[in-house]
C-alpha positions in Angstrom: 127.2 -30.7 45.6 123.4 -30.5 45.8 123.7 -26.9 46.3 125.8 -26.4 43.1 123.5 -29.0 41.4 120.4 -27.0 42.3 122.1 -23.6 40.8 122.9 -25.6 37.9 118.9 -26.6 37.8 117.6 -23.1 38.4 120.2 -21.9 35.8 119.0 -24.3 33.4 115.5 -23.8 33.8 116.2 -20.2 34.0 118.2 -20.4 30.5 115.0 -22.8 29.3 112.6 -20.2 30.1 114.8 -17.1 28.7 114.6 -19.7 25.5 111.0 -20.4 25.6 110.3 -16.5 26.0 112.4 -15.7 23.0 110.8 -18.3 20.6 107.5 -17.0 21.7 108.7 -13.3 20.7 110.3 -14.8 17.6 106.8 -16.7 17.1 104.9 -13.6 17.3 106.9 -11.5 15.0 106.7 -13.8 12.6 102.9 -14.2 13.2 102.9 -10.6 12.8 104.9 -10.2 9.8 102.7 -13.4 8.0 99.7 -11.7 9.1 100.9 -8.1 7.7 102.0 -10.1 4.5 98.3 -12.1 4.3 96.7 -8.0 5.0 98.5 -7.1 1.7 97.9 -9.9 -0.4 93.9 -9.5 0.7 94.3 -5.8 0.2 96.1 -6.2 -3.1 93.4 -9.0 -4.2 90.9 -6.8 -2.9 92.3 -4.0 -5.5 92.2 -6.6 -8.2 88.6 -8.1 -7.7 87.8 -4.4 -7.1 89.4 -3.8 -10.7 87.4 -7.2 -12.5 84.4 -6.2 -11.2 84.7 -2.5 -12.0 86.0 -3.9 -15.7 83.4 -6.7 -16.0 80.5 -3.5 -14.9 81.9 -1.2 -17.5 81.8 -3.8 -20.3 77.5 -4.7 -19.0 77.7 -0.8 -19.0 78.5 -0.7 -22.8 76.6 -3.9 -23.5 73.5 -2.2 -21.7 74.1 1.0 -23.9 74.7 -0.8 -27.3 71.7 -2.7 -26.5 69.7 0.5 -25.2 70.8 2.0 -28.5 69.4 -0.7 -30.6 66.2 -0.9 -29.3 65.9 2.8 -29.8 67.3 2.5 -33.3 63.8 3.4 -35.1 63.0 1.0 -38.2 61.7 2.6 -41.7 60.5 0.6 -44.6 59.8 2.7 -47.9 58.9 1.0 -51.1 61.2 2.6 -53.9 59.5 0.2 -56.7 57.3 -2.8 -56.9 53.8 -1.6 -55.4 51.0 -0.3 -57.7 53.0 -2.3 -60.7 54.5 -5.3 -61.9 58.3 -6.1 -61.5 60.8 -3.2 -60.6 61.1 -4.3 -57.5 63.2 -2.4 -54.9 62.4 -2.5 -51.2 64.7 -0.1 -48.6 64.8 -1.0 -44.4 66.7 1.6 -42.4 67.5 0.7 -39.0 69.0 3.3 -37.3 71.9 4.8 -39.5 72.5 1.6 -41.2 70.0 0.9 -45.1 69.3 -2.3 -46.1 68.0 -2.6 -49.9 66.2 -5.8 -50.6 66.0 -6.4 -54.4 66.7 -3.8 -57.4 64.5 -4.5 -60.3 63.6 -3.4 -63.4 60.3 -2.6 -65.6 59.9 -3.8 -69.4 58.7 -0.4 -70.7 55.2 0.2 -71.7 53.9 0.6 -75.3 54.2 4.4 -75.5 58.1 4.5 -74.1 59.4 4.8 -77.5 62.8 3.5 -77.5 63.0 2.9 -73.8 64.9 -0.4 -72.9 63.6 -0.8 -69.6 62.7 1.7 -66.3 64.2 1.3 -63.1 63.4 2.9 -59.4 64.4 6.6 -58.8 67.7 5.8 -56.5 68.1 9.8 -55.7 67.7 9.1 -51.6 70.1 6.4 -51.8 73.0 8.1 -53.7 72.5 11.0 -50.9 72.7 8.3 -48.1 74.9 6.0 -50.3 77.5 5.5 -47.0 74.7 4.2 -44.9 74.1 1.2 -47.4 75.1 -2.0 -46.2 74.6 -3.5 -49.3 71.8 -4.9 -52.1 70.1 -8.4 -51.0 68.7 -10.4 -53.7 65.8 -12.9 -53.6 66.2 -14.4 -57.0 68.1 -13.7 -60.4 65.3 -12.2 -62.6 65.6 -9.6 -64.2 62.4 -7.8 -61.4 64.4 -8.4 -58.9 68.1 -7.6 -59.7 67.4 -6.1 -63.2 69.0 -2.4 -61.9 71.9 -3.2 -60.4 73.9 -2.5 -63.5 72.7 0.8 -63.9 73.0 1.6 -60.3 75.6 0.1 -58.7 78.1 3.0 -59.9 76.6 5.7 -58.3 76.0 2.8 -54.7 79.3 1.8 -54.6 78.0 -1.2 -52.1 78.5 -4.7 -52.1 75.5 -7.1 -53.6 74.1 -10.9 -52.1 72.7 -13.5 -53.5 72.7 -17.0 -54.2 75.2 -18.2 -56.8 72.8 -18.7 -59.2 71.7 -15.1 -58.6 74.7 -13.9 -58.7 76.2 -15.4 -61.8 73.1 -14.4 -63.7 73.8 -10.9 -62.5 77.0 -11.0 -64.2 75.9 -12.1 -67.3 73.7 -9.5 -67.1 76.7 -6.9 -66.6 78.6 -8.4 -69.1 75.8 -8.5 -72.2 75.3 -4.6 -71.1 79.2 -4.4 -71.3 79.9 -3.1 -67.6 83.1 -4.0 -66.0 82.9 -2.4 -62.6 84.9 -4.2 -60.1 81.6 -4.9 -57.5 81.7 -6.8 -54.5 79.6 -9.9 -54.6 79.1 -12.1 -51.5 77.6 -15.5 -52.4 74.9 -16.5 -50.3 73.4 -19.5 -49.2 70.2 -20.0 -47.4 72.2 -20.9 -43.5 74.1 -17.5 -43.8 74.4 -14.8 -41.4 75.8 -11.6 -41.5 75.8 -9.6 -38.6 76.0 -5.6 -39.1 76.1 -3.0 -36.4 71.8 -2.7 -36.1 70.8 -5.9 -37.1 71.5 -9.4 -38.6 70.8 -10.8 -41.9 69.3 -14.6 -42.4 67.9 -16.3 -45.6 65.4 -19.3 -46.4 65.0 -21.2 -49.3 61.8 -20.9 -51.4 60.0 -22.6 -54.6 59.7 -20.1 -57.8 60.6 -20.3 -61.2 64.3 -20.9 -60.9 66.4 -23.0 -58.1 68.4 -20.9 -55.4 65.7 -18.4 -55.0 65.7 -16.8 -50.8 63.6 -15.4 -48.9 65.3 -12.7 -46.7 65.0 -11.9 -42.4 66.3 -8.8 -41.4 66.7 -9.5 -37.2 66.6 -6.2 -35.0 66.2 -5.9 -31.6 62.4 -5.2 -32.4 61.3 -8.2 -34.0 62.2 -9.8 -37.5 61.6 -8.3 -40.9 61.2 -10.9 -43.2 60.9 -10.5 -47.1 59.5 -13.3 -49.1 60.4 -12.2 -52.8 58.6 -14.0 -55.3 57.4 -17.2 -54.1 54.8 -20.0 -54.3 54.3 -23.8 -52.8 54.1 -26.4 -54.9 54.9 -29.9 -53.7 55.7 -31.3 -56.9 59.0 -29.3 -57.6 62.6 -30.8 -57.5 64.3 -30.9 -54.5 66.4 -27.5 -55.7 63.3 -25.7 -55.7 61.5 -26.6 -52.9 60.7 -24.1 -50.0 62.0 -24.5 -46.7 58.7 -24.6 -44.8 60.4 -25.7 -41.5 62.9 -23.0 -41.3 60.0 -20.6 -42.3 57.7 -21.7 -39.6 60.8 -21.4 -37.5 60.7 -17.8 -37.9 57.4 -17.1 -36.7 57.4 -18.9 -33.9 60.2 -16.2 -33.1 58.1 -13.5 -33.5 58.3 -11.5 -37.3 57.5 -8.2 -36.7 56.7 -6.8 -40.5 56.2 -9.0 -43.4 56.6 -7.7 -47.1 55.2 -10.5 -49.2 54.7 -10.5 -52.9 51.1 -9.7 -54.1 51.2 -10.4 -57.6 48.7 -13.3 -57.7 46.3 -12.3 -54.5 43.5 -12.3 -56.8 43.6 -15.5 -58.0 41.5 -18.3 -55.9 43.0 -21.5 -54.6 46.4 -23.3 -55.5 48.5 -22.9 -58.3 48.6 -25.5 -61.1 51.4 -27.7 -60.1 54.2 -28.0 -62.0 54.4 -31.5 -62.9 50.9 -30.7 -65.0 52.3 -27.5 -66.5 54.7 -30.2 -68.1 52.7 -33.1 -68.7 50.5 -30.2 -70.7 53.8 -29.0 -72.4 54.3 -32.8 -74.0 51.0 -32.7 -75.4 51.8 -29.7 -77.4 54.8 -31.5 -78.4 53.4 -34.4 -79.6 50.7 -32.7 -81.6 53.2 -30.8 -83.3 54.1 -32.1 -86.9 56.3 -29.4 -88.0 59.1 -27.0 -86.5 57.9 -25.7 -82.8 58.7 -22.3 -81.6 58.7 -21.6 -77.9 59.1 -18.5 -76.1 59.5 -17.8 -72.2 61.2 -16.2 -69.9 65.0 -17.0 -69.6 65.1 -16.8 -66.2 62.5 -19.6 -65.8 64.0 -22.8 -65.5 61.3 -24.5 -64.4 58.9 -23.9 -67.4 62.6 -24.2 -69.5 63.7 -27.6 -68.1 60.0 -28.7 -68.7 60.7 -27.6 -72.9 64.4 -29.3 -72.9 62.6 -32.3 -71.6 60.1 -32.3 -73.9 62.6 -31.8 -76.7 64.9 -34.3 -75.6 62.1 -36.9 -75.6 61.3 -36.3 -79.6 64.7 -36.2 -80.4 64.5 -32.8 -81.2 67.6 -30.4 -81.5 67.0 -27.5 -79.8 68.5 -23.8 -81.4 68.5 -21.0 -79.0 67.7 -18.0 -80.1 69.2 -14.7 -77.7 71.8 -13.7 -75.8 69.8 -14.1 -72.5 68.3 -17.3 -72.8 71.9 -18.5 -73.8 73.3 -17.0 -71.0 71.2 -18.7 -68.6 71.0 -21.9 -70.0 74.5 -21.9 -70.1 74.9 -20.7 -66.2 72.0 -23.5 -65.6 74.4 -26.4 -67.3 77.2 -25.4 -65.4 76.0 -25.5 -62.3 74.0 -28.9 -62.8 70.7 -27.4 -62.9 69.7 -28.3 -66.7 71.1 -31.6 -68.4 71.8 -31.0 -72.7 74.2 -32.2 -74.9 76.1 -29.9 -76.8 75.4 -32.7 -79.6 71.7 -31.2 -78.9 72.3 -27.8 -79.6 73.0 -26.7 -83.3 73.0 -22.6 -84.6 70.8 -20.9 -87.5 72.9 -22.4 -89.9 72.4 -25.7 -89.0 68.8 -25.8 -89.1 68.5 -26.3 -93.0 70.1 -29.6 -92.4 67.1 -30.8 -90.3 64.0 -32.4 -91.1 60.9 -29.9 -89.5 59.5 -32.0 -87.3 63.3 -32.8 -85.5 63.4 -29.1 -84.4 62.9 -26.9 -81.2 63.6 -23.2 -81.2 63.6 -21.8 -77.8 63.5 -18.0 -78.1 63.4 -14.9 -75.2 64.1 -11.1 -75.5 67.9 -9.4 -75.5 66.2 -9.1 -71.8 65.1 -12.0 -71.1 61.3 -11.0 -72.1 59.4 -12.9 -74.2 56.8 -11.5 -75.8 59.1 -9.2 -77.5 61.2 -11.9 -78.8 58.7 -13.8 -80.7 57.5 -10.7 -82.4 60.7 -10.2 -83.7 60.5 -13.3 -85.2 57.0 -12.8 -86.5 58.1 -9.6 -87.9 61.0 -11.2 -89.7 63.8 -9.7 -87.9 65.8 -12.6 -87.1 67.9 -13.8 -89.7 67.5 -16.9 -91.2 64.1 -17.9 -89.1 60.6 -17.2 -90.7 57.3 -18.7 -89.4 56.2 -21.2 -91.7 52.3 -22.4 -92.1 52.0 -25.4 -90.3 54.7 -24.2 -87.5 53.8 -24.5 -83.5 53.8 -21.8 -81.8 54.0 -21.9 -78.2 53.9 -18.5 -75.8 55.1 -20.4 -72.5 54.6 -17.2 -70.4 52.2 -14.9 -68.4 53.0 -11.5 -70.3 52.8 -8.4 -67.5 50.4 -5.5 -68.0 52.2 -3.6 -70.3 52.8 -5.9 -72.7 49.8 -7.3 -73.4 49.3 -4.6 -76.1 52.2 -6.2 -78.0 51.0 -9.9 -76.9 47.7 -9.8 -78.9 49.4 -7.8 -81.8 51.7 -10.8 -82.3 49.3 -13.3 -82.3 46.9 -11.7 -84.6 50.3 -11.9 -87.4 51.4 -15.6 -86.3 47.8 -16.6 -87.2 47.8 -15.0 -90.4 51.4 -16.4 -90.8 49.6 -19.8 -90.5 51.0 -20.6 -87.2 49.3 -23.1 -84.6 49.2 -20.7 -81.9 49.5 -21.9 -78.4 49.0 -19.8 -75.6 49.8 -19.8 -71.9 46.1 -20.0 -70.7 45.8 -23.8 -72.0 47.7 -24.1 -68.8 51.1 -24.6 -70.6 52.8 -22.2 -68.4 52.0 -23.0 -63.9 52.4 -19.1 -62.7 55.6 -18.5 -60.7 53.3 -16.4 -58.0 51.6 -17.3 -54.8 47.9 -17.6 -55.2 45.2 -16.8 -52.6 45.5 -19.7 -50.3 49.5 -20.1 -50.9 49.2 -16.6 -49.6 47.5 -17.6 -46.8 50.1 -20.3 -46.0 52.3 -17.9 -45.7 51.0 -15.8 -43.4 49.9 -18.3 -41.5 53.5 -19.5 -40.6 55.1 -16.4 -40.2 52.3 -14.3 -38.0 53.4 -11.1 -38.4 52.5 -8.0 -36.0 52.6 -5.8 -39.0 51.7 -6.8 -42.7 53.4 -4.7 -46.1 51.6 -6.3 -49.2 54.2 -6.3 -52.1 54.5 -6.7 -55.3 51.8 -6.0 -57.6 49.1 -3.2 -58.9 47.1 -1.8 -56.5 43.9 -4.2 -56.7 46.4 -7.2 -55.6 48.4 -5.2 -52.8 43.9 -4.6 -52.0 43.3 -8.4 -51.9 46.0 -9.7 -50.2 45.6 -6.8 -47.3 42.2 -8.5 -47.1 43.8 -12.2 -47.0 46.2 -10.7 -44.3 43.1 -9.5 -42.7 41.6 -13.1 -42.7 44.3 -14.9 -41.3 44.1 -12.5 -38.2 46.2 -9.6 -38.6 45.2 -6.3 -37.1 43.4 -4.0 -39.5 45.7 -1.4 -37.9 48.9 -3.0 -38.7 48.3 -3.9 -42.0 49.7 -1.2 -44.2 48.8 -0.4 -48.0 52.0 1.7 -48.8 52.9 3.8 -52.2 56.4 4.0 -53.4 58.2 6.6 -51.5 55.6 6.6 -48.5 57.9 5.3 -45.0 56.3 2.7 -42.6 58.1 3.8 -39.0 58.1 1.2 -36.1 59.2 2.3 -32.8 58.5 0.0 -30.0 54.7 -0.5 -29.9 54.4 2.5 -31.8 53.9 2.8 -35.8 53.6 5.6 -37.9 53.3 6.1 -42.0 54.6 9.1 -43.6 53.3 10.1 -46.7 56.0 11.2 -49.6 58.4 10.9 -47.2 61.5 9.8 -50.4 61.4 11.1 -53.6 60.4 8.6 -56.3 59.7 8.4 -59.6 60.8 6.0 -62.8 64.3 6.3 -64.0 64.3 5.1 -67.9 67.4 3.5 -69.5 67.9 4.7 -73.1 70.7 2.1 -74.3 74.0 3.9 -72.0 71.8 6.8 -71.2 69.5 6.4 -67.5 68.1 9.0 -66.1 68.6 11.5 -68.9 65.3 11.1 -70.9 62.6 13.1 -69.9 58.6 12.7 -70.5 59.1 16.2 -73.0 61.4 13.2 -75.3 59.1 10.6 -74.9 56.2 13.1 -75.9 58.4 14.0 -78.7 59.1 10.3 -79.5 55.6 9.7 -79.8 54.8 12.8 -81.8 56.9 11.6 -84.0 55.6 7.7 -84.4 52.2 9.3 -85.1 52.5 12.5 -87.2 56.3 12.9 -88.2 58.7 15.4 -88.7 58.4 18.3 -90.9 61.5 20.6 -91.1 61.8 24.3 -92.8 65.0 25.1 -94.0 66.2 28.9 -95.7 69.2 30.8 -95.1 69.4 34.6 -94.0 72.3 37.3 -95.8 74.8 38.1 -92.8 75.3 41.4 -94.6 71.8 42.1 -95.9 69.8 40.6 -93.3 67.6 39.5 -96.1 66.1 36.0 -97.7 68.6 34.0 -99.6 67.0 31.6 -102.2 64.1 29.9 -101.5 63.4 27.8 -98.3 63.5 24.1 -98.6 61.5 21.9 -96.5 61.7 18.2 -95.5 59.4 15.6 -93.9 59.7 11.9 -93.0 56.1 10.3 -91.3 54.0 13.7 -91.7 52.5 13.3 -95.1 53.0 11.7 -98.6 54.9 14.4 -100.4 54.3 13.6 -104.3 50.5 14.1 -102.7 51.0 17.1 -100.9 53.0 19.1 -102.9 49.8 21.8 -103.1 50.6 22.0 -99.0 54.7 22.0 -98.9 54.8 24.8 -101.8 52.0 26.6 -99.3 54.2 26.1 -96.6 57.1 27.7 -98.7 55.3 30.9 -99.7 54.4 31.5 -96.3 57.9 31.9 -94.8 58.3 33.8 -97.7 55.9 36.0 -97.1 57.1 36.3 -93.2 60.6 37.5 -93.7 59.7 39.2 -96.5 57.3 41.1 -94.6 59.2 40.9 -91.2 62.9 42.5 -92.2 65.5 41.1 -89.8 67.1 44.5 -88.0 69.8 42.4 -86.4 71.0 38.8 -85.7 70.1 38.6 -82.2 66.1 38.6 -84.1 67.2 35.1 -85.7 66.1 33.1 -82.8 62.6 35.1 -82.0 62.0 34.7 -85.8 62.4 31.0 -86.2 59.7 31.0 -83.4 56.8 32.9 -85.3 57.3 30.8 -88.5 57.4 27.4 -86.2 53.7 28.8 -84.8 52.4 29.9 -88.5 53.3 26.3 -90.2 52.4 24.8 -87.1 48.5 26.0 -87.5 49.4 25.7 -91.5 49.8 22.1 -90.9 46.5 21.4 -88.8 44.3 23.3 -90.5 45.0 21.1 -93.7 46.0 17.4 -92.3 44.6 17.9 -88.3 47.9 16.9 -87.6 51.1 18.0 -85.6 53.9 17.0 -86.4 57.3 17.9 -84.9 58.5 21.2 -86.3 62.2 22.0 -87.0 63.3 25.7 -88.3 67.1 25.7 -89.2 68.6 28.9 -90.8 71.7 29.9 -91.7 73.7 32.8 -92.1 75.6 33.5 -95.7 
């Protein structure tokens, strides 16, 4: 019994122990196979992070080289327009292969551009690098700063910012030229950003003579390029004008690397006269006046315009508006909220019979906007139904540019012997719509720029403020005097000006024609507003190569004919003379012909009148 029993013991344990052994074998095959599992998972998340990493360092690789890339972009700013003149302004960054054009202008033409509408900047380096424009940037919606765009934009084929104001002044501006491309506007207010592949675009607001007018920043990886456009502080404005000084100080504080910054009143000391005098001044004028008052200004300055209205509106005047620009604007300005009128305050040409003198306002600008031209039209009678009257108030609410002071003082001189109560601009009707010499200063004093590109202006104010820029601490070094179609280049620390590096030059606009008259027509245009025309006309046998007839000539502006007929039947005799003299041989002599008898009546002419007028030689063959 207790031997069995211990067999069945030692079996038992024996059986236990087998048991044991086999769940420790089990035990570590499974061990094994977890632990070859766990090696794989590891390996495979190994592979994975391997892949992340290798991923996340390709994408810092691209970053790194997109970012190398930039900061090797080099930066160019050329002047096409605007420096070493008045308006026509047109500014062009390139950062790498990407253009930015800040502003396209245009110039009223000067005295001598007979039949010139208006001159814009030579575009010729843009068309060739037309696919690198990102697009036109606009500070404001006069006609200096976005006056080209319809004559341009065809040949750019790029899209066009601005505020909305801008903008739909722009398109007025298309539409009275009668241009209906489709163009790709982008409405623009002053906490927009548009990121391109070089650089960023940003705007800030700032005071001038309409609401909605932006300053420009141009962020690279160099520094900011800021743009001011036209600009001035005054602290009496509207809220809708006022310049955003804490954005602007904003900027310099992050570091402005070139600032372009509008010269046109660097010579003039201290402040501006604030706008809230400018009006007070304007209801004076008003309330001396006992008759009719005639106002002219620009029609792209609302604030001297909403100053007038107001004025107007006070004396129960009605108020006629006389030209398509002025009515455009006023009309944009009501619609958007800007300008408060009645249409019970308006009335037309016809309507003015049916008010007494004294209950009228007639607020006049040029097909252009400009104003000086517009009141000599009237002067000169040209507007139908309108005459100055003796007794009438005249009021020149404007600072004409350069080249039309000329016509300025011409105009008065005839509205004073018209009768007219003249009053001008300098009896501080009119507060300038430009930064004066400390403005200037304010400006430069919030942005600190490394580099300084005076804007804006003839030469002796792009002078002066280089000398303000000097003051307020910039380097002599980095402040740059450039002329249109010279390149400032900023690499890094490095900067570098290159002289005539784009081809530039004035582009005029002929009504639909730009570009196609050249100084020969201008010179020919003037010839013929001081000395006239005189033409020769005679007709040559095809068969006999001979005379036929007599010649006849023509002139219109050369002489008084029914006192000249001595000189004319001279001038007849002598071509006479020539071909009579001077056989034709062939046909092919015609054209070498008509050359010798335009030299003999040429010297004809000025030895009897000291004259030249144009001379035209037509024949015909019989």
């Amino acid at each position: 019994m207790s031997n069995n029993s211990g067999i069945s013991i030692s079996k038992n344990l024996q059986k236990n122990n087998n048991s044991k052994k086999n769940n420790t074998q089990i035990k570590k095959k499974n061990n094994s196979r977890s632990n070859n599992k766990n090696k794989i998972v590891a390996k495979e998340q190994t592979n994975s992070s391997k892949q992340v990493v290798k991923k996340i360092n390709n994408v810092n690789k691209d970053k790194s080289q997109a970012n190398k890339s930039k900061k090797l972009a080099k930066i160019r700013i050329t002047p096409l327009g605007g420096v070493e003149e008045v308006a026509k302004n047109m500014y062009m960054v390139e950062i790498g292969d990407e253009i930015f054009v800040l502003d396209a202008g245009l110039m009223f033409p000067e005295t001598e551009m007979i039949g010139i509408d208006a001159v814009i900047p030579d575009i010729s380096y843009l068309v060739r690098n037309k696919q690198k424009i990102k697009g036109i940037f606009l500070s404001n919606g006069h006609v200096s700063s976005m006056g080209a765009v319809p004559y341009i934009i065809d040949k750019l084929k790029c899209p066009v910012y601005g505020s909305k104001l801008t903008i739909d002044l722009l398109k007025n501006h298309l539409k009275q030229l009668g241009i209906k491309r489709r163009i790709k506007f982008y409405y623009v207010k002053d906490n927009n950003k548009y990121d391109f592949n070089n650089a960023s675009v940003t705007f800030f607001k700032t005071t001038y003579s309409m609401p909605d007018s932006l300053g420009i920043c141009i962020e690279t990886s160099q520094g900011n390029i800021v743009y001011t456009g036209e600009f001035k502080f005054d602290q009496s404005v509207s809220k809708e004008y006022k310049s955003d000084i804490v954005k602007i100080s904003t900027l310099g504080q992050k570091g402005v690397l070139a600032l372009l910054s509008d010269s046109s009143n660097a010579n003039v000391k201290g402040y501006n006269v604030p706008e809230n005098e400018a009006a007070e001044q304007i209801d004076n004028a008003f309330y001396q006046a006992n008759k009719r008052i005639i106002v002219t200004c620009y029609a792209s300055n609302f604030l001297t315009i909403s100053h007038i209205v107001r004025a107007a509106l006070a004396q129960n005047r009605k108020i006629l508006l006389l030209g398509q620009a002025i009515k455009a604007s006023i009309n944009t300005a009501r619609n958007m909220n800007y300008l408060q009128i009645e249409d019970s305050n308006l009335i037309s040409v016809e309507e003015l019979k049916d008010y007494p003198q004294n209950e009228v306002c007639i607020l006049s600008s040029g097909d252009q906007g400009e104003p000086i031209e517009a009141m000599k039209n009237i002067a000169e009678k040209k507007i139908d139904g309108i005459q100055i009257e003796s007794g009438d108030t005249i009021m020149i609410a404007a600072t004409p540019s350069p080249n039309m002071e000329v016509m300025l003082f011409q105009t008065l001189n005839l509205l004073v012997k018209l009768g007219a109560n003249v009053v001008t601009a300098s009896k501080r009707l009119h507060a300038a719509s430009h930064a004066t010499k400390e403005e200037l200063k304010m400006m430069l004093n919030m942005l600190m720029p490394k580099h300084f590109i005076p804007v804006q202006g003839e030469f002796r104010n792009l002078r002066k403020h280089a000398e303000i820029a000097g003051e307020t601490g910039v380097a002599a070094e980095n402040i740059h005097i450039l002329s249109k179609g010279t390149t400032l280049e900023l690499s890094g620390n490095k900067s570098k000006t290159l002289q005539n590096n784009v081809p530039v030059g004035n582009m005029l606009v002929d009504g639909r024609g730009i570009g196609d008259v050249e100084d020969s027509v201008l010179k020919d245009r003037k010839l013929l507003s001081n000395d006239g025309i005189f033409v020769a006309s005679y007709a040559i046998s095809r068969k006999e190569k001979t005379l036929v007839g007599r010649p006849v000539i023509q002139t219109k502006g050369f002489v008084y004919v029914k006192k000249s007929m001595e000189l004319i039947k001279e001038a007849e005799e002598r071509v006479i003379e020539y071909l009579e003299n001077n056989p034709i041989k062939s046909i092919r002599e015609c054209a070498a012909v008509k050359a010798e008898i335009r030299s003999m009546l040429s010297s004809l002419l000025y030895d009897n009148t000291k004259r030249k007028p144009i001379i035209i030689i037509n024949f015909s063959l019989i």
